[in-house]
N, C-alpha and C positions, 0 to 999 in steps of 0.2 A: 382792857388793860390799863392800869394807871399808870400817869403821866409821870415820867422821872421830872426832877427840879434839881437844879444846878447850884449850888452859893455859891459866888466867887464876892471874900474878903480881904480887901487891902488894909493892913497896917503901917503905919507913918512909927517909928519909935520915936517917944521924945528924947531931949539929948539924955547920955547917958545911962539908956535902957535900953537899946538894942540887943546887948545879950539875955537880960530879963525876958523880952518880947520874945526872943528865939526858943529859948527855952520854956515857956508857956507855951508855944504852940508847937513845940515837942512833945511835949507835954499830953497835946489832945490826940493827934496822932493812932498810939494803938489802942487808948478806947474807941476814938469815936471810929476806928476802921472796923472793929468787933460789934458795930452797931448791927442787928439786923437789917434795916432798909439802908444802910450804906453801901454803896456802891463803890468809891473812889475819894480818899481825903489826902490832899497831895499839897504840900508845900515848898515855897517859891522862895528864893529870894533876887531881888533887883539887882541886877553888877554896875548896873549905872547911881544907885540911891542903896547902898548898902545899911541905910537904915528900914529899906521897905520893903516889906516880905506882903505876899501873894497864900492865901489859901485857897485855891480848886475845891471843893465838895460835889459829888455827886451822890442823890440818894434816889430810890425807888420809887417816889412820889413825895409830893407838899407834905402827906403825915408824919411822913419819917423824918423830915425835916424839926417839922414842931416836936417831935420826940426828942428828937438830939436836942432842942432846946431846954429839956427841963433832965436831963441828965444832970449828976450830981459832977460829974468832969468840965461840963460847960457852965454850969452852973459860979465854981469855982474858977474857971477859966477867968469867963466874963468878967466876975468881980474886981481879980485882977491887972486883968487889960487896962481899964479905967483909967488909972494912974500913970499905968508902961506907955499906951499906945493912942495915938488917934484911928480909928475904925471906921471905915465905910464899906458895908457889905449890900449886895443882891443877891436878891433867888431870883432863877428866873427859869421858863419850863421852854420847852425847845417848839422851836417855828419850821426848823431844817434844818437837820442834823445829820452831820454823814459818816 
């Protein structure tokens, strides 16, 4: 059985792009939920840093993962981001999961 993998992505908005940021990853939402190895893509936002939103991903394995990366949604996405947000993402596969 392959191993589900996780991304959880935090975005910082720079000033003035918070609503940009929100809306790009509205954005990704019902594509990448229609992905085949997708499992779960749920977004966050912080009520302590209302410029800092949270993506959860769960997909069916690391493939599905590199898939969603070369989708023309992420693709686009990403180019985006660049300018809106600061990014720091992991994948990561589960040790104990309940």
């Amino acid at each position: 059985m392959p191993v589900q993998a996780k991304t959880v992505a935090i975005f910082t908005a720079r000033p003035g792009k918070s609503d940009e940021v929100r809306n790009l990853l509205l954005g990704m939402l019902r594509p990448s939920r229609k992905e085949a190895g997708n499992l779960r893509w749920d977004l966050w936002r912080d009520p302590a840093a209302e410029t800092r939103f949270v993506v959860d991903e769960l997909y069916v394995d690391a493939a599905a993962v590199m898939i969603h990366r070369e989708t023309p949604h992420y693709k686009t996405y990403a180019e985006a981001m660049q300018s809106a947000a600061d990014r720091v993402a992991v994948t990561v596969e589960p040790v104990e999961v309940g």
